[in-house]
C-alpha positions as CSV (number, residue, x, y, z in Angstrom):
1,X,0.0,0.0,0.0
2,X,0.9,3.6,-0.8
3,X,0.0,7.1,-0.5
4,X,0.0,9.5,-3.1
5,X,0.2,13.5,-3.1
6,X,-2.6,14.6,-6.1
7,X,-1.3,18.7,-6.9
8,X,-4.4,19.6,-9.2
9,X,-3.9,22.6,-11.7
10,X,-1.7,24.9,-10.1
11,X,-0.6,26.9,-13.3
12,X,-0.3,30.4,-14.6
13,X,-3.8,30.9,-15.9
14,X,-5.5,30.2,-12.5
15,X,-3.2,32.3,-10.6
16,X,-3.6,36.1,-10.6
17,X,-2.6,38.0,-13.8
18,X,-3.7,34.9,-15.3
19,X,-6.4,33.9,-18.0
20,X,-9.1,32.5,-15.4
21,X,-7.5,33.6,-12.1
22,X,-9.0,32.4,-9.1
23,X,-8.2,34.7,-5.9
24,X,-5.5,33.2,-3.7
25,X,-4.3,30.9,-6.1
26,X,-0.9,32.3,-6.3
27,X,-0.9,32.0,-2.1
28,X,-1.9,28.8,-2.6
29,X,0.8,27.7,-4.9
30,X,3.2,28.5,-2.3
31,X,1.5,27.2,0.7
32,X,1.7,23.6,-0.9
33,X,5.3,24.1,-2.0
34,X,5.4,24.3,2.3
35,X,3.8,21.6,2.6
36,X,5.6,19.4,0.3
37,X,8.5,20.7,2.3
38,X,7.7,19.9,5.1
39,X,5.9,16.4,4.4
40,X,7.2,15.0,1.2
41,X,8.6,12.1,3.1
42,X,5.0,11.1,4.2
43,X,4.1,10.6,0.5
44,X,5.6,7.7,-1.7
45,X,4.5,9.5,-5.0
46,X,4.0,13.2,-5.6
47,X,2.2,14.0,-9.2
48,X,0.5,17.2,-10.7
49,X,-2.4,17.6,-13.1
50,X,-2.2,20.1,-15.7
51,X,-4.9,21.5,-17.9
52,X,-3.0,21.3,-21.3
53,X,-5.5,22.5,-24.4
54,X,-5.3,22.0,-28.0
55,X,-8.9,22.3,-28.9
56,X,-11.4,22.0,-26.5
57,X,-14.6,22.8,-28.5
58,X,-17.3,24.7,-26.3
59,X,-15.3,24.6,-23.2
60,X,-13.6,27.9,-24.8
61,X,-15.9,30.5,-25.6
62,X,-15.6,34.7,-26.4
63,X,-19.0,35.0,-24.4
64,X,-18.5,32.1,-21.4
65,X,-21.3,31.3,-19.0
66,X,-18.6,30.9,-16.2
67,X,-20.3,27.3,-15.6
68,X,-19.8,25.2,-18.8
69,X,-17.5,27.7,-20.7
70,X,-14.6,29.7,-19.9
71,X,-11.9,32.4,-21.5
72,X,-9.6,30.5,-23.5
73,X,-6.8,29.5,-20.9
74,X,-3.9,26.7,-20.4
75,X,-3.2,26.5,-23.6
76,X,-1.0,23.5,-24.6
77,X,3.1,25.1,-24.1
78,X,2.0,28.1,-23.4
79,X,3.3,30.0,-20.8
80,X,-0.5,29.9,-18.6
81,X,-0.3,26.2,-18.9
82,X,3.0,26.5,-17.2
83,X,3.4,25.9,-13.2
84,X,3.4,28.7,-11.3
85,X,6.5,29.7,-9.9
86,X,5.5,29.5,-6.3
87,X,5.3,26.0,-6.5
88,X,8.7,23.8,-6.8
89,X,8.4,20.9,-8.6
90,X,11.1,19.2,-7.0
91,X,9.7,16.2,-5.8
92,X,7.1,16.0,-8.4
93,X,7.7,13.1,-10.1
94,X,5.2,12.7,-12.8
95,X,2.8,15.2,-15.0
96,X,-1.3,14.3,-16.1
97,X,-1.9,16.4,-18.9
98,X,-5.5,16.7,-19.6
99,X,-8.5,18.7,-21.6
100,X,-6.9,18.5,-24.9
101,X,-9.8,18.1,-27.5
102,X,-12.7,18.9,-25.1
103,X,-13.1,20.2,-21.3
104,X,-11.5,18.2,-18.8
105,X,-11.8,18.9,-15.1
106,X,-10.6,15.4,-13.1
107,X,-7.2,14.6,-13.0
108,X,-8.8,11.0,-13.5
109,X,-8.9,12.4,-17.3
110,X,-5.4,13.3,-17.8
111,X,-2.7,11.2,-19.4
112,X,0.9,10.9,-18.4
113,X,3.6,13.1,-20.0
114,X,6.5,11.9,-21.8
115,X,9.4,12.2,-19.5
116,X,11.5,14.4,-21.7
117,X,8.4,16.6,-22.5
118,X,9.0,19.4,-20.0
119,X,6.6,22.2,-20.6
120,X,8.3,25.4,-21.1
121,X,6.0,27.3,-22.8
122,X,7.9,28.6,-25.1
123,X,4.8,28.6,-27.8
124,X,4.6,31.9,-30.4
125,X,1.9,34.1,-30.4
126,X,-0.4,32.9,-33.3
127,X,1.7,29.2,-33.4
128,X,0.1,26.4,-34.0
129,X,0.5,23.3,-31.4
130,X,1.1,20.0,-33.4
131,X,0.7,17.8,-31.1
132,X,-0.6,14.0,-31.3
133,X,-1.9,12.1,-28.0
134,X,-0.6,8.9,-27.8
135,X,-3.7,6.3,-27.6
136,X,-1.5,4.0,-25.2
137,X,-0.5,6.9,-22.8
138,X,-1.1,5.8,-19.5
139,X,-4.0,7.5,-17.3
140,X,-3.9,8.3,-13.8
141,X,-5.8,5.8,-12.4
142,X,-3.7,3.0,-14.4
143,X,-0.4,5.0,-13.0
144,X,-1.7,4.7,-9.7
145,X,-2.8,1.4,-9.4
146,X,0.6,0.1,-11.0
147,X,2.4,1.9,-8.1
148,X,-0.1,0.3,-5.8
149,X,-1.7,3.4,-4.0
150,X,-4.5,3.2,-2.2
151,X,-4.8,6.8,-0.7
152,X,-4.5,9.8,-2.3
153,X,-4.3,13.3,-0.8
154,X,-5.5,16.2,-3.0
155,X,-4.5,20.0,-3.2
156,X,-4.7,22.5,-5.7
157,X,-7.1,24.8,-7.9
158,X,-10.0,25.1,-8.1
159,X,-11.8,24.0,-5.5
160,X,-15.3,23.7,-7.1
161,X,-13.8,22.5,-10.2
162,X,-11.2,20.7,-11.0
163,X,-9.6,19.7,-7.5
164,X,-13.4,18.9,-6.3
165,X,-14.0,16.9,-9.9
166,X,-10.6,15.1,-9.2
167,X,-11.3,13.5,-5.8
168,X,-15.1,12.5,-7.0
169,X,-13.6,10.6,-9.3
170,X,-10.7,9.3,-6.8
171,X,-13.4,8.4,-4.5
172,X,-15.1,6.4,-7.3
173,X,-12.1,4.3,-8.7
174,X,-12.0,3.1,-4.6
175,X,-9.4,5.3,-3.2
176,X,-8.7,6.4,0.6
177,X,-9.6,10.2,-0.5
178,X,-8.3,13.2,1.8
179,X,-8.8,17.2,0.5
180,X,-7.0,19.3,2.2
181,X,-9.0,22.8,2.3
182,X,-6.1,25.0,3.5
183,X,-4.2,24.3,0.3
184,X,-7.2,24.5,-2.6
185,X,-8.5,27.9,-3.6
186,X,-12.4,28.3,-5.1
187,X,-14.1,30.2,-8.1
188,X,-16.7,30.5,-5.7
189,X,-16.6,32.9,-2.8
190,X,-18.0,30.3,-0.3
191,X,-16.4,26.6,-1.0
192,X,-19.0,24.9,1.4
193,X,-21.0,23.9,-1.1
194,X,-17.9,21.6,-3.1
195,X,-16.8,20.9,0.5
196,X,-20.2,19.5,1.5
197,X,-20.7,18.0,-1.6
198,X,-17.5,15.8,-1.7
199,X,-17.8,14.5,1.9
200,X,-21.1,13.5,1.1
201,X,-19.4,11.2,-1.6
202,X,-17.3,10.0,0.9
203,X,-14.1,12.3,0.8
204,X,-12.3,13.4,3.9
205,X,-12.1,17.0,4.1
206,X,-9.2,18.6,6.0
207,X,-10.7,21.9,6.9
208,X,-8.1,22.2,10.4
């Protein structure tokens, strides 16, 4: 049995400045950078998710509804899609990259990244990402299970969306799921609802 750190979306975009910011994302960032710190050596595996999009269909849109559509953002090697800078990804050791051809908002949907594929988003204005999913990339879950983990811990951005998607889904495929609420930022002023609404699936929600 192991345990598993789950960072969810902590890039540029969702960080102030950034294409769909969400308020205290930035702080965020650098709280779990702490954390790993500080508990790295209680985790086995430490692995990030990363909205990464090519084209997404009506998950972009110039007039979003803010529910089912958003501002174009994380685009694939561009700098938004990038980490933010207040979190180290020292002890991350591997990358789910998800969204690419339509919206994507668990983890659980991502696929890993090539090794050698370090996202430096370094893309031109106007360029145009060629880039081809491989059909036998391994998903999260798959990952997972083949390094036999059984409880998963889950931080990151956003609350509501993605990081509350993420452990739904963890929850689901049959793992020990923990949220820690300290070190997720919301869209949503209030995050009780996504709170209330993943322990009622049976996630463990650190609020301390």
């Amino acid at each position: 049995m192991s345990r598993a750190l789950i960072i969810v979306d902590v890039q540029n975009d969702f960080c102030e400045g950034g294409a769909l910011a969400v308020e205290g994302g930035a702080d965020v960032a650098a709280a779990i950078t702490e954390y790993v710190d500080a508990n790295q050596q209680h985790f086995d595996h430490i692995v990030a998710t990363q909205d990464w999009h090519i084209e997404p269909g009506d998950h972009f849109s110039d007039d979003p509804d803010m529910v089912d559509s958003w501002p174009p953002h994380c685009r694939a090697r561009t700098k938004g899609a990038e980490l933010h800078e207040d979190l180290d990804p020292e002890y991350i050791q591997a990358y789910f990259r998800k969204g690419q051809y339509t919206a994507a908002y668990s983890g659980f949907e991502g696929v890993l990244a090539p090794e050698d594929d370090v996202p430096t988003g370094d893309l031109k204005a106007g360029a145009t990402v060629e880039e081809v999913l491989d059909e036998d990339a391994i998903g999260l879950d798959d990952w997972l299970q083949s390094h036999d983990v059984e409880d998963v811990v889950i931080v990151g951005l956003a609350t509501d969306y993605c990081v509350k998607a993420t452990a739904l889904d963890a929850v689901q495929a049959g793992y020990n799921t923990t949220v820690i609420a300290d070190l997720t930022a919301g869209i949503a002023e209030d995050p009780s609802d996504a709170f209330d609404e993943m322990e009622a699936a049976g996630v463990d929600v650190d609020r301390s």
